[in-house]
N, C-alpha and C positions, 0 to 999 in steps of 0.2 A: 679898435673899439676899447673905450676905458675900462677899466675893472672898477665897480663899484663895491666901495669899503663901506661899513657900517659897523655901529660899535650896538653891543647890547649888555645891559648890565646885569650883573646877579649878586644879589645881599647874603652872604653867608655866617651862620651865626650859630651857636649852640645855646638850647633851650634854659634860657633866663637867661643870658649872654649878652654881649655886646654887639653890632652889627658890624660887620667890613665889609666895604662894596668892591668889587672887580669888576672892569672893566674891559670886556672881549669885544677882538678884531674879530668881523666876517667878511668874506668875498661870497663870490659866487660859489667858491671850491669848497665854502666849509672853513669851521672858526678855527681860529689861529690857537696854537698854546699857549696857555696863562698862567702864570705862579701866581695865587694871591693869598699872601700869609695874614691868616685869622688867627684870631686871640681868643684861642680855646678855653675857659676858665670852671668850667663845670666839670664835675667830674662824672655825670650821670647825667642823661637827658639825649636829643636827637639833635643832628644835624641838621637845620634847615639853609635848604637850598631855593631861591626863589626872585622873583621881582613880582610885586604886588602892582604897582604901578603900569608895567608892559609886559611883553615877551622877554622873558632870560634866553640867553643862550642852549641848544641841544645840548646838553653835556653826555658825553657815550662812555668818559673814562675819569676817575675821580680817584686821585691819590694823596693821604696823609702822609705827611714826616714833619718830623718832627725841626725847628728851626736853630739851627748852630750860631749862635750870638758871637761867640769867640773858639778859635784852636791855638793848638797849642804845638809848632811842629818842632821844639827844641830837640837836637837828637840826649835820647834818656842812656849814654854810655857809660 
């Protein structure tokens, strides 16, 4: 029997912010893991999580960090 994939999307944005859409894989088993790096620009306001248009993804676990642009592994001897 095939596995049926389906993608569902979710707009994540900080209030007066800019929007970034993500993109989640599901199966049957339940949505696959997603990084999807938002451009946080407020310093005060809430998190929205959402698809106004459909169904978003269950989200059951929601982790912030912060994104590393550039390192630096020179050894500092």
């Amino acid at each position: 029997m095939p596995v049926l994939r389906i993608s569902r999307l979710l707009d994540i944005r900080a209030t007066g912010g800019t929007t970034t859409r993500g993109v989640f894989r599901h199966t049957w088993d339940g949505f696959w893991p997603q990084a999807t790096p938002p451009t946080l620009s407020t310093g005060k306001g809430a998190i929205v999580l959402g698809d106004a248009a459909a169904y978003g993804p269950n989200i059951d676990r929601l982790k912030l960090a912060r994104l590393a642009l550039e390192s630096d592994n020179k050894s500092r001897g």
